[in-house]
C-alpha positions in Angstrom: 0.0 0.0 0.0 1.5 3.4 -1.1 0.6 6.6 0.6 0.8 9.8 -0.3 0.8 13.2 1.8 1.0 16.5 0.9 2.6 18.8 3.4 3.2 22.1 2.8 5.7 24.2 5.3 4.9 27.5 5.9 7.5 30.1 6.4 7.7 34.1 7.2 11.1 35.3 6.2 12.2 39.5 6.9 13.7 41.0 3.9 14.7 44.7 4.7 13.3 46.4 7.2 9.7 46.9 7.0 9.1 44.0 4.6 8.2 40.2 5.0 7.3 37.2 3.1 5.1 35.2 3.8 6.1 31.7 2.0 2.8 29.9 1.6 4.4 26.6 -0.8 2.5 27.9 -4.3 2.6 31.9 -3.0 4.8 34.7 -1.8 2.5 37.2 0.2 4.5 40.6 0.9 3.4 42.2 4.1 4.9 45.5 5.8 4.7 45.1 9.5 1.3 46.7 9.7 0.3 44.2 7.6 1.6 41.2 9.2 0.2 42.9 12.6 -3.3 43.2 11.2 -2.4 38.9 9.6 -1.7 38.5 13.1 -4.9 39.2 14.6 -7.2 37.5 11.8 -5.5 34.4 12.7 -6.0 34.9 16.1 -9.9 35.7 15.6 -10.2 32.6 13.2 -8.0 30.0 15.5 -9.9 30.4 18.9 -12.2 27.2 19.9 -15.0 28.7 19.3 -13.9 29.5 15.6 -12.9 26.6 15.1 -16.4 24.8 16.1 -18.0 27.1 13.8 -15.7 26.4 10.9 -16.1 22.5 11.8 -19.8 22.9 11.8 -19.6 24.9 8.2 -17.6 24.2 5.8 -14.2 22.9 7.3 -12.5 26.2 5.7 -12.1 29.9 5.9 -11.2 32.7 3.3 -8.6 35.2 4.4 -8.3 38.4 2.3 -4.7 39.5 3.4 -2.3 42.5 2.5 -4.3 45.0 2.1 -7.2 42.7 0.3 -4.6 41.6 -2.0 -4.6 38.2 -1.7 -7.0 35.6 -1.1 -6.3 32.9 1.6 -8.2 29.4 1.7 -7.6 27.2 4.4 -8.5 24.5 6.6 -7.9 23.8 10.3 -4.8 22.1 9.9 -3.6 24.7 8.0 -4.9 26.9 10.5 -2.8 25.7 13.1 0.2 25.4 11.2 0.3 29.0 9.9 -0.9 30.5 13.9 2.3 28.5 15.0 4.2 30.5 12.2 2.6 33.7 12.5 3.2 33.4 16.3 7.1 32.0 16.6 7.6 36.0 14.6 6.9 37.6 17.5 8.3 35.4 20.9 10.8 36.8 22.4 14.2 34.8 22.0 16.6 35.3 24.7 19.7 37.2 23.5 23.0 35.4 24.1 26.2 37.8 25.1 
């Protein structure tokens, strides 16, 4: 028996200064940081448990309009997850090493 998955990593990578890419596997989003703040917080709204009972109980996906209503998002709740995990480890605090 053969199986076959298809896993896409998501990754958010800085540029210069006030730009960041978001690396979705098939798209490169471009966010400024008040952009990525404003990412940050639909992904929060959408990955609380009672979001995600309501997108269970609909149709197992959301539509995110992102970077300035550029871009059109679709995901499910495993996507969901991975990309809050991304979005988050961006802004935790490492400890700096001297």
């Amino acid at each position: 028996m053969n199986l076959c998955t298809n896993k896409i990593i998501y990754s958010i990578t800085c540029e210069k200064r006030n730009l960041y890419q978001l690396n979705l596997g098939y798209k490169v989003i471009d966010f400024t940081f008040c952009q990525l703040l404003s990412f940050r917080k639909k992904i929060l709204l959408n990955s609380t448990p009672e979001a995600f009972e309501a997108i269970l109980e609909g149709d197992n996906y959301i539509l995110l309009l992102v970077a300035d209503n550029k871009h059109l998002i679709y995901l499910d709740v495993p996507q969901l997850i991975q990309l809050q995990n991304v979005v988050l480890s961006l802004f935790k605090k490492e400890p700096v090493l001297i």
